[in-house]
LOBA-360544 format. One line per field, with one value per residue (C-alpha): residue in three letters; chain; x, y, z. Coordinates in Angstrom, 1 decimal, always signed. Layout:
BEGIN
code = c(ALA, ...) $
unit = c(A, ...) $
px = c(X, ...) $
py = c(Y, ...) $
pz = c(Z, ...) $
***
This chain:
BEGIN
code = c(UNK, UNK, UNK, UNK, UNK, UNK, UNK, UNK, UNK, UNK, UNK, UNK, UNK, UNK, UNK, UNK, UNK, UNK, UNK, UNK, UNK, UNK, UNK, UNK, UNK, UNK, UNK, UNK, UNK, UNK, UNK, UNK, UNK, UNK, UNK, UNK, UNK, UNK, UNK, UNK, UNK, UNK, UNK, UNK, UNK, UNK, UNK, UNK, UNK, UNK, UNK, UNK, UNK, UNK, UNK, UNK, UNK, UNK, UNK, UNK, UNK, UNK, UNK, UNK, UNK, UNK, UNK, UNK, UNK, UNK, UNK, UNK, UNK, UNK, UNK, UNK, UNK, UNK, UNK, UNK, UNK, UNK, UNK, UNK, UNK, UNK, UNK, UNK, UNK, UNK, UNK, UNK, UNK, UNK, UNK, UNK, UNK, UNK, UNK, UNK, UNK, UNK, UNK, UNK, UNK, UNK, UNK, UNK, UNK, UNK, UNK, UNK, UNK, UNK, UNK, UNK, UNK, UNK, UNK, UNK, UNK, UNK, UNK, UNK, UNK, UNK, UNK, UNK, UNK, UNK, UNK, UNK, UNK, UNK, UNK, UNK, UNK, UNK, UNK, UNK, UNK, UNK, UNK, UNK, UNK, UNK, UNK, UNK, UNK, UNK, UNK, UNK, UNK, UNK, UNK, UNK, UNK, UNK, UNK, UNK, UNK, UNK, UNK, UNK, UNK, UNK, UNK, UNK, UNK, UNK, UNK, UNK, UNK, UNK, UNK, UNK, UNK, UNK, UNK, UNK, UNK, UNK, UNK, UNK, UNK, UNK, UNK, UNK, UNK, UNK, UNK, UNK, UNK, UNK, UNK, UNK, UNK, UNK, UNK, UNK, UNK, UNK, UNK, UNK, UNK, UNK, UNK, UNK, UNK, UNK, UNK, UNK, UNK, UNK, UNK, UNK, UNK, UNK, UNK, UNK, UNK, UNK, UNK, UNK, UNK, UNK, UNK, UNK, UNK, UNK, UNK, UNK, UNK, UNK, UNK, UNK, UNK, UNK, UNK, UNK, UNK, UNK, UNK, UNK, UNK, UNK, UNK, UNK, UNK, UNK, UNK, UNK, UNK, UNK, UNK, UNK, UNK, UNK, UNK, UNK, UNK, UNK, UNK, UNK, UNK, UNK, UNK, UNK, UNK, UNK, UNK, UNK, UNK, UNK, UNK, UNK, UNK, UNK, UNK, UNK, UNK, UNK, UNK, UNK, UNK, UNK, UNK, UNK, UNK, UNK, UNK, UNK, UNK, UNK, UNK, UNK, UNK, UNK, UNK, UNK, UNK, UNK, UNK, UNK, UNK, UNK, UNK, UNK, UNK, UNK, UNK, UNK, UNK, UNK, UNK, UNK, UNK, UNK, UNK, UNK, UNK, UNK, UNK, UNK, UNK, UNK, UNK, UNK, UNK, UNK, UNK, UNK, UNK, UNK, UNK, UNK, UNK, UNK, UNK, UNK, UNK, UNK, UNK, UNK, UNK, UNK, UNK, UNK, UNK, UNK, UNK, UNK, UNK, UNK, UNK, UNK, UNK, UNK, UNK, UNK, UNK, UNK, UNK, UNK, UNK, UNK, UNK, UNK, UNK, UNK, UNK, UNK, UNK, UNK, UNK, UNK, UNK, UNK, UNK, UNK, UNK, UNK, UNK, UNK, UNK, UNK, UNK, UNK, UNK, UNK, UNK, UNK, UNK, UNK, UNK, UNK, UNK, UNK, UNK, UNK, UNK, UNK, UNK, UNK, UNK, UNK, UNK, UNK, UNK, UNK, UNK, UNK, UNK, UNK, UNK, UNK, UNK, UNK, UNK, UNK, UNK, UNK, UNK, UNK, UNK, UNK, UNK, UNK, UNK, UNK, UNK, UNK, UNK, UNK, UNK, UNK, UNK, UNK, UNK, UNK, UNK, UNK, UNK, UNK, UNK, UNK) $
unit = c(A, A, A, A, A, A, A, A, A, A, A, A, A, A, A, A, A, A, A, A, A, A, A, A, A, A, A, A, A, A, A, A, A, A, A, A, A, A, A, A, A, A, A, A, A, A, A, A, A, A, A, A, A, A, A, A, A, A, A, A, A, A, A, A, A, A, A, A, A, A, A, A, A, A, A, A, A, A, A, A, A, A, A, A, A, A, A, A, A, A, A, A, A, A, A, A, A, A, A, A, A, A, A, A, A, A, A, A, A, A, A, A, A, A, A, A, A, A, A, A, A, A, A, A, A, A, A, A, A, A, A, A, A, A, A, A, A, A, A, A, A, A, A, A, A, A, A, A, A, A, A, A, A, A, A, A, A, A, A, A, A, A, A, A, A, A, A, A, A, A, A, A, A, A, A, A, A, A, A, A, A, A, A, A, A, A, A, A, A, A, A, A, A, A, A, A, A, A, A, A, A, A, A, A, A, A, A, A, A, A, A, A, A, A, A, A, A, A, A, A, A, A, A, A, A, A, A, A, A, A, A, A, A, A, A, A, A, A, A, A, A, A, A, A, A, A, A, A, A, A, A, A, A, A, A, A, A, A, A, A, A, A, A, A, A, A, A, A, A, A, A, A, A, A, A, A, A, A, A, A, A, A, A, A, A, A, A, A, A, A, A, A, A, A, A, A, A, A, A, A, A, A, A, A, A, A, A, A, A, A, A, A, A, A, A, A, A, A, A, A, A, A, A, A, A, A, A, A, A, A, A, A, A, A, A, A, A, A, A, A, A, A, A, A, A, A, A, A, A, A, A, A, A, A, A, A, A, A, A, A, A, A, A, A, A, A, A, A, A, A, A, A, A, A, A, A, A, A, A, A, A, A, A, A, A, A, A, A, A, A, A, A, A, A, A, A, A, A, A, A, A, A, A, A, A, A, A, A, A, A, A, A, A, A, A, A, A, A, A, A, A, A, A, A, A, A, A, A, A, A, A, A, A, A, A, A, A, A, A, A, A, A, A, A, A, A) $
px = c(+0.0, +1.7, +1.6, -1.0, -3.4, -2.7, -3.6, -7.2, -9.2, -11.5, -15.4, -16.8, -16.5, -16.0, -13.3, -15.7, -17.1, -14.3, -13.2, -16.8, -16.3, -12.4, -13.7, -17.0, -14.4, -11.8, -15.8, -16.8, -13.7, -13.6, -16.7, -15.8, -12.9, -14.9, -17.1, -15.0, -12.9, -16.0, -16.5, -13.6, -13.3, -16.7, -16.3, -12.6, -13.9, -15.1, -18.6, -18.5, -21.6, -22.4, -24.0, -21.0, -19.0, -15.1, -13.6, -14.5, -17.8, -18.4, -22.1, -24.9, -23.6, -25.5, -25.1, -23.8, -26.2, -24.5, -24.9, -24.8, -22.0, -23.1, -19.6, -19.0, -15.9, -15.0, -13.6, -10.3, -8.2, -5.0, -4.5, -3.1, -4.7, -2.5, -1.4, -2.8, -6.2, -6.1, -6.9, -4.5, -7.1, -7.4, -4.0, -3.3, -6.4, -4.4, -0.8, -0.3, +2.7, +3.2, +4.9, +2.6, +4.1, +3.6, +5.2, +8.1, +7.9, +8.4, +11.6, +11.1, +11.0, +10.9, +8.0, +6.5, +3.2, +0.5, +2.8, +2.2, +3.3, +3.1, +4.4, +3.9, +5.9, +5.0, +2.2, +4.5, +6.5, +9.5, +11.0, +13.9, +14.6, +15.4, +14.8, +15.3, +14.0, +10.4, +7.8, +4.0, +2.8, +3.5, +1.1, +1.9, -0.9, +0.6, -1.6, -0.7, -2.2, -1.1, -2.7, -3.0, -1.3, -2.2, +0.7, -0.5, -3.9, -7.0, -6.5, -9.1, -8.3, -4.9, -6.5, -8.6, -6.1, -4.1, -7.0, -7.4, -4.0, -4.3, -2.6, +0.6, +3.9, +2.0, +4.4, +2.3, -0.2, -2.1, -4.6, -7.8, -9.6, -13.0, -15.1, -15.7, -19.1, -19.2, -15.8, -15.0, -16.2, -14.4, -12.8, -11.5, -9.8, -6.7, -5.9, -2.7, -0.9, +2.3, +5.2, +6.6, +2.9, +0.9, -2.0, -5.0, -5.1, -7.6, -7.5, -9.9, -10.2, -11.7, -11.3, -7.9, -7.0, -5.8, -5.3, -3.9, -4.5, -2.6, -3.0, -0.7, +0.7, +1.1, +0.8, +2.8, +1.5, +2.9, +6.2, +5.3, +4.2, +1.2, -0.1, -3.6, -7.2, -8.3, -10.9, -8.9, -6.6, -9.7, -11.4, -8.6, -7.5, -11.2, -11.0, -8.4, -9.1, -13.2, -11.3, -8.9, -12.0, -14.1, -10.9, -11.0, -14.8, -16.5, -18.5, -17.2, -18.8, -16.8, -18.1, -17.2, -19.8, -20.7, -22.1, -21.0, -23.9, -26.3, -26.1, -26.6, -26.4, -24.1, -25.3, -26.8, -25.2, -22.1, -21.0, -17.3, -16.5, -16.5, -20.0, -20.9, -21.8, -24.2, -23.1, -25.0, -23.5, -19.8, -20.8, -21.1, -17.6, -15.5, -17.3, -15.4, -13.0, -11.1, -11.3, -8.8, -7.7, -7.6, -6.3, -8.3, -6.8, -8.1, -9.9, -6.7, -4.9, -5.8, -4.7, -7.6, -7.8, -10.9, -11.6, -10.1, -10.6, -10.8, -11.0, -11.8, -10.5, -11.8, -9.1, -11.0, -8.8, -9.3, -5.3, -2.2, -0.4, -1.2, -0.4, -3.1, -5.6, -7.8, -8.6, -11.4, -10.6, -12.6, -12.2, -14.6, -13.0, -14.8, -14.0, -15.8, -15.5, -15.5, -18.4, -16.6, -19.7, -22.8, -22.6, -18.6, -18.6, -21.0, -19.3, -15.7, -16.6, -18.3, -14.7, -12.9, -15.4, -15.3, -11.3, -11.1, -13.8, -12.4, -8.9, -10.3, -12.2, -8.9, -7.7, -4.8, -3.6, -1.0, +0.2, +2.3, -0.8, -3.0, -6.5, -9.3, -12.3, -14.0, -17.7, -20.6, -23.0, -26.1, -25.9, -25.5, -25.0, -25.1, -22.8, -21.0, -18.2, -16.6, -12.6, -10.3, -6.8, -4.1, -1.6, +1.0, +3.2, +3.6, +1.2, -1.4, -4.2, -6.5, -9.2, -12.0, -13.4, -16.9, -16.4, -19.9, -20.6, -23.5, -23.5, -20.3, -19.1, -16.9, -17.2, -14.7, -15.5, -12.2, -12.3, -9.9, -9.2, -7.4, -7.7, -4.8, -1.9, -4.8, -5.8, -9.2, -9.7, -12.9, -16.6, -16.5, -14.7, -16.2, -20.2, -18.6, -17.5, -21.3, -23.0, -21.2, -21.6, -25.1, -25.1, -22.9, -24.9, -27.9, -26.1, -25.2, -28.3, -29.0) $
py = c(+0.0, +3.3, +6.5, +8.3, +5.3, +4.8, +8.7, +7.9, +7.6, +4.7, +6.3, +3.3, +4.3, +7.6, +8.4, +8.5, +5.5, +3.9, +4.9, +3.1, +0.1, -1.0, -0.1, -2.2, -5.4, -4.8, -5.4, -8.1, -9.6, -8.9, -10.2, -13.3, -13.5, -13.5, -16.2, -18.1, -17.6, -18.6, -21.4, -23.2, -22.0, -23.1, -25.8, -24.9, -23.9, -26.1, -24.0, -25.0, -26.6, -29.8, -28.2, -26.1, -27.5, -27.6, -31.0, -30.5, -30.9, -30.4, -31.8, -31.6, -34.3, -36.8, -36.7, -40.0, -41.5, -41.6, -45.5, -47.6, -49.6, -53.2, -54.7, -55.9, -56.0, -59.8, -61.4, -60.8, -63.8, -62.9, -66.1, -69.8, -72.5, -75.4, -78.2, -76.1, -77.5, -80.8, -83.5, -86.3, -88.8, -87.8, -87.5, -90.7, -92.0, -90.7, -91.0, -93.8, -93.3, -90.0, -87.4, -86.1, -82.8, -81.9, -78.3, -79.7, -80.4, -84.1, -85.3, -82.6, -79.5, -77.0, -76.6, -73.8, -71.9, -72.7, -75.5, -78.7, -82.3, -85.7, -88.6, -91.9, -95.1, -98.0, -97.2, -96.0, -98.8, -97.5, -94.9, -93.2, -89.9, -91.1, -95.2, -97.1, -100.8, -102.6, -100.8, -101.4, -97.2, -93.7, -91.1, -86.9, -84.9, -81.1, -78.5, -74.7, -71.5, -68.3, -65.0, -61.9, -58.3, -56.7, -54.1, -52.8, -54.4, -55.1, -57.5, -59.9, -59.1, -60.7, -63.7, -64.0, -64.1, -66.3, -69.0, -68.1, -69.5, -72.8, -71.2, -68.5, -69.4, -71.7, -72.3, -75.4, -76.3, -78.6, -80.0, -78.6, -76.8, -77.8, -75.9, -76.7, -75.9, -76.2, -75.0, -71.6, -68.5, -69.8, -72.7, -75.0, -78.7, -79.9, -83.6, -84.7, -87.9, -85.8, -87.2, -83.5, -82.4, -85.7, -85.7, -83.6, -79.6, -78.0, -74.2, -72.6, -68.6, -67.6, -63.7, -63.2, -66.6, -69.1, -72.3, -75.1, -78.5, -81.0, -85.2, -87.5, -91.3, -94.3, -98.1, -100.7, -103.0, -106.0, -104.3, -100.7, -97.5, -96.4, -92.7, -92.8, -92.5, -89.2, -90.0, -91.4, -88.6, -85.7, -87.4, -87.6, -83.8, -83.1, -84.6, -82.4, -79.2, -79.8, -79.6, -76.8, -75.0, -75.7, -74.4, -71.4, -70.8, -71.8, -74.4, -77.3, -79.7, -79.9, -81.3, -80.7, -78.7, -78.5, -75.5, -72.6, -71.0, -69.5, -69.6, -66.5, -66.5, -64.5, -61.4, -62.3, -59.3, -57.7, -54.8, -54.1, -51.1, -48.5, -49.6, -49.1, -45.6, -43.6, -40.6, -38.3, -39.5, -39.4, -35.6, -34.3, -35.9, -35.9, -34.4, -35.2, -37.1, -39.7, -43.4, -45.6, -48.6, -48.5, -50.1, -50.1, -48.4, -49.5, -53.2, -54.8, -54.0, -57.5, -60.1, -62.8, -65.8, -66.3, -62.5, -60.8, -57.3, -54.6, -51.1, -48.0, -44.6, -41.1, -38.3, -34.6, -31.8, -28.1, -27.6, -29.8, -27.4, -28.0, -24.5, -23.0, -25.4, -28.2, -31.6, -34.6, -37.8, -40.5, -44.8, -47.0, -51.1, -53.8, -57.3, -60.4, -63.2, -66.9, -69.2, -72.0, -73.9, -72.1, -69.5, -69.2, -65.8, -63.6, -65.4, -64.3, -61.0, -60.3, -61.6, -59.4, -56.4, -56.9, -57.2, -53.7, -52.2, -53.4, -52.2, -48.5, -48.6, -48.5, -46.1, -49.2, -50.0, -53.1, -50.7, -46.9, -44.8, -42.8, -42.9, -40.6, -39.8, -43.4, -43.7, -46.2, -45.6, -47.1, -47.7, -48.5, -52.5, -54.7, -52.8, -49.9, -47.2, -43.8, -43.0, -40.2, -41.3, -38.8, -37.2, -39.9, -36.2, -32.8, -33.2, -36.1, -34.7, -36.2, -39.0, -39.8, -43.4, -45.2, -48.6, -51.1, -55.3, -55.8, -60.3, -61.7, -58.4, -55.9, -52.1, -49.1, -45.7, -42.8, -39.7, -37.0, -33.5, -30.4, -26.5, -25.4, -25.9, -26.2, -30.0, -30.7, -32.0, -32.7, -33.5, -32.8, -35.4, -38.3, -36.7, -36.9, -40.5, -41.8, -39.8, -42.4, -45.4, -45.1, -45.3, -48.0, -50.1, -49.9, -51.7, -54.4, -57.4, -59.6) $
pz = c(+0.0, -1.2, +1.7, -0.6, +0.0, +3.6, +4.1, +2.8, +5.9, +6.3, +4.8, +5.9, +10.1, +11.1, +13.8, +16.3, +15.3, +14.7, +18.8, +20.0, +18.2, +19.4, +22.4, +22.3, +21.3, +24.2, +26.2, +25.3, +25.5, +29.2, +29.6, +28.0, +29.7, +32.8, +32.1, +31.3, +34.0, +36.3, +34.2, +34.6, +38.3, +39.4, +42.7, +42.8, +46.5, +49.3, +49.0, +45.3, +44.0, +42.2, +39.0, +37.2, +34.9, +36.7, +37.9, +41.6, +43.9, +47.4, +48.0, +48.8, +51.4, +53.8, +57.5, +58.6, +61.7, +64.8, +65.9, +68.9, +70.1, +69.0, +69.2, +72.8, +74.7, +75.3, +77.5, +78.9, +80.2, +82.4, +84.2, +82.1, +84.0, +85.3, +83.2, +80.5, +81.7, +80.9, +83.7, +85.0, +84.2, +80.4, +80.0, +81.0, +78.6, +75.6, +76.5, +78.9, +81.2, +80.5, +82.6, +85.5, +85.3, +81.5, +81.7, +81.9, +78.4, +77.9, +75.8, +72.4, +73.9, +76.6, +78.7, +80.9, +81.7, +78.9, +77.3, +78.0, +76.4, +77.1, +75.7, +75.5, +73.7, +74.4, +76.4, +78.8, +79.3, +77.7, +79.8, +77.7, +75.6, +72.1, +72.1, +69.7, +69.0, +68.1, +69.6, +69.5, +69.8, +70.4, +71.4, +71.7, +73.3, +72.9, +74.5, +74.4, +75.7, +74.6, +75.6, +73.0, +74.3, +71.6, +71.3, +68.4, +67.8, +70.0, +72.0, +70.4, +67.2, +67.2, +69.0, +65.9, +63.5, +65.6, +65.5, +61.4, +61.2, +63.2, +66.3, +66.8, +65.5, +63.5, +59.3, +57.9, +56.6, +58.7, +55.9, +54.8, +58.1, +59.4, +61.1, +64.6, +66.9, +70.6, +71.4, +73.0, +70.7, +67.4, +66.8, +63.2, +63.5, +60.7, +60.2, +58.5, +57.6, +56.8, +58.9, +59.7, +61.1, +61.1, +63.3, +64.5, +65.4, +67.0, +67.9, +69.4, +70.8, +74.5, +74.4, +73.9, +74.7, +72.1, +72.6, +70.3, +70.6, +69.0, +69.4, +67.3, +66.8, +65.5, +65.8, +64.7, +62.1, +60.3, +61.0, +59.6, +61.8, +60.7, +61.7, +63.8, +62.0, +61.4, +63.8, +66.8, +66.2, +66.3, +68.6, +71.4, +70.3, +71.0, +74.3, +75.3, +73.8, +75.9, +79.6, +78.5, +77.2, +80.8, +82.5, +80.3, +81.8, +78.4, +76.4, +76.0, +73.0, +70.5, +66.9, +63.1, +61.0, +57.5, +57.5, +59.6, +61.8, +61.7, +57.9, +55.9, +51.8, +49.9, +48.1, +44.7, +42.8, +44.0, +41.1, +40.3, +42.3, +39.4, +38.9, +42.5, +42.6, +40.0, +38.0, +39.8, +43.6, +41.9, +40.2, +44.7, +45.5, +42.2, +39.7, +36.0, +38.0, +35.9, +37.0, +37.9, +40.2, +43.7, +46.9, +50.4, +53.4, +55.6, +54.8, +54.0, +57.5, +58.9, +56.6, +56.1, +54.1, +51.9, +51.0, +47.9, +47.1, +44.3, +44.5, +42.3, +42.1, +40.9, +40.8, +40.0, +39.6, +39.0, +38.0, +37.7, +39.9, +43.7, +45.0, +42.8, +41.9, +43.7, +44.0, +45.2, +45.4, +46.0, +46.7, +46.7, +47.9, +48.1, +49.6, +49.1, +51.4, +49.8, +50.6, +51.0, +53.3, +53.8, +55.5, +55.5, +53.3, +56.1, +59.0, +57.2, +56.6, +59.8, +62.0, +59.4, +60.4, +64.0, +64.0, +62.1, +64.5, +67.7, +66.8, +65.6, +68.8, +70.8, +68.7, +67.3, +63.8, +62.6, +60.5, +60.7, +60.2, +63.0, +62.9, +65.1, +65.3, +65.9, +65.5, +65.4, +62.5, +62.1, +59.0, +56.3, +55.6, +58.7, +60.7, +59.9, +61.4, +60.7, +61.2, +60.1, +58.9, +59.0, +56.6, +55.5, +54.4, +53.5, +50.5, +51.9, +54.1, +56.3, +54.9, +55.9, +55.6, +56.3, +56.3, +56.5, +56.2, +54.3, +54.4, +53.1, +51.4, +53.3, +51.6, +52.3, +51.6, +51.3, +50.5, +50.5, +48.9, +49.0, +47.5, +46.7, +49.3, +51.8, +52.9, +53.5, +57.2, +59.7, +59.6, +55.8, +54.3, +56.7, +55.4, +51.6, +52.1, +53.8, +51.1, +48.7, +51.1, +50.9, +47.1, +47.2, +49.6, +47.3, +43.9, +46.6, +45.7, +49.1) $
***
């Protein structure tokens, strides 16, 4: 364009004109500006609502119902009984000539206080450590008591995993477990032909009190040492493990069960976790939040056998940058407890529910993290109970977790956040995390 052409001035607005209209742009592209600003901003703020359009949502929330303690104490055993409870006049039925005094030990091992052995070759007519020769039988009765501290547990929950495992200290497998009625407050029985750990085991729990019962032997036959019947074995373990039980101030009938009692069916439908909680519940907590997997925090604390979990994560964020942006996240975990009789899965989860809510009670945890805040809910599920975790660091806040049984499925609730450098903390995340809960416990199908 030459200068002549440039010096024209424009017909089509006049200066004034022309000032109006750059200055009518430079408007609306404030005003723009501004919404859009708002737009992306809205629920960056814990007073944010649920129906803008930004990653984050702060409610509306449930009030969790405060519950009543349904969990009671248990009993509390501080004293072993002699001999580990078991009468001279039984142990003389099963191990003929065997030492009176059966803290001693007998010839494999050390004695004491709530370990007793007797032993028996020969029915007691051969009277040596190690003998060697042709002998018609041999009989072990071993009988141990051991009393749960609970240093960093309840005490009853570490009973109950002692008894899940056969007994403490217990490293093999015994054979497949049966469940056993009449005999203390929980109790399974193992039989094994194995030479290492041949016989029958029976553990059973009063309180915090664990004892383990085990009664093996053999008899010669046509020159071979054959290992006792599955039933003399039980039935002489059983013997033993009924008068340590009446000395431990409990029941004392000890038989195998099919079925573990009272029987309770396994939920019909139980969703994957992702599918566990509608849009419209995930739009209050973590609103555009993207999914992925998740761990529990708190369900997996007490190792159980028969219950596998899965878990599912939403992550909603207002800005990748934590100083100046915000963020919901939310965790739903689910374990299901096997039903390997009827009504195994409900019993499982229910001990696995109990352990977690006696420990949290007490304000103890098997693991490095702190949790407050304990409370009884009435719902939902079964059974149910609040607890705040704390901050694992400089950047992990507080959580807040409802945790509830509903038959044999165990559900875990978490829910954290922050905005900006500011973690969230209190009443708010625990309301955020039953809100959920309760959505949750409506895809479960009894």
């Amino acid at each position: 364009m030459s200068d002549s052409e440039s010096a024209v001035p424009d017909r089509r607005f006049p200066p004034g004109r022309r000032r109006l209209f750059a200055l009518a742009i430079v408007a609306v592209v404030l005003v723009l500006g501004a919404a859009i600003a708002v737009a992306g901003g809205s629920g960056a703020g814990p007073g944010a609502g649920p129906g803008g359009s930004g990653g984050i949502a702060d409610g509306p929330f449930l009030k969790p119902p405060m519950g009543a303690d349904r969990v009671p104490a248990g009993r509390t055993v501080s004293e072993i009984p002699d001999d580990c409870g078991v009468s001279e006049a039984t142990a003389a039925r099963l191990a003929p000539g065997a030492d009176p005094d059966p803290e001693k030990g007998g010839v494999f091992r050390e004695g004491g206080p709530g370990r007793c052995q007797w032993y028996s070759l020969d029915d007691g007519k051969a009277k040596c450590d190690w003998c060697t020769g042709d002998f018609k039988n041999e009989r072990v009765l071993d009988v141990e008591i051991n009393l749960a501290r609970g240093e960093r547990q309840a005490p009853i929950t570490e009973a109950m995993q002692w008894v899940g495992t056969g007994g403490p200290g217990l490293t093999q497998v015994l054979g497949p477990a049966k469940i056993v009625e009449g005999l203390g407050e929980e109790a399974v029985a193992h039989y094994s032909a194995a030479t290492d750990m041949e016989g029958a085991s029976v553990a059973f729990r009063v309180g915090n009190a664990v004892v383990s019962v085990r009664y093996r032997g053999w008899d010669a036959v046509r020159g071979e040492q054959r290992t006792i019947s599955e039933k003399v074995a039980t039935e002489g373990a059983f013997a033993a493990a009924a008068e340590a039980a009446k000395s431990l101030g409990t029941s004392a009938r000890p038989v195998v069960s099919e079925v573990r009692r009272p029987v309770a069916p396994p939920l019909r439908k139980v969703p994957k976790p992702c599918d566990t909680v509608p849009a419209a519940t995930v739009d209050k907590v973590a609103r555009d939040g993207d999914k992925r997997r998740g761990r529990p925090v708190l369900l997996a604390t007490i190792p159980a056998a028969g219950i596998s979990y899965d878990g599912c994560a939403w992550n909603a964020g207002s800005s990748p940058y934590a100083e100046t942006g915000a963020s919901r996240t939310l965790t739903v975990s689910i374990g299901i407890a096997e039903e390997r009789v009827p009504g195994a899965g409900a019993s499982t989860a229910a001990r696995q529910f109990e352990g977690l809510y006696r420990n949290q009670r007490i304000g103890r945890s098997p693991t490095v993290d702190t949790f407050t805040g304990f409370q009884p809910l009435a719902g939902p599920g079964d059974g149910a109970f609040a607890v705040t975790m704390g901050g694992r660091g400089t950047w992990e806040g507080e959580v807040g977790l409802v945790v509830f049984r509903k038959g044999n499925v165990l559900v875990e609730v978490a829910y954290k956040g922050r905005d900006g450098a500011t973690q969230l903390r209190g009443n708010g995340l625990i309301d955020g995390a039953y809100t959920v809960a309760v959505a949750v416990e409506r895809s479960l199908e009894s």
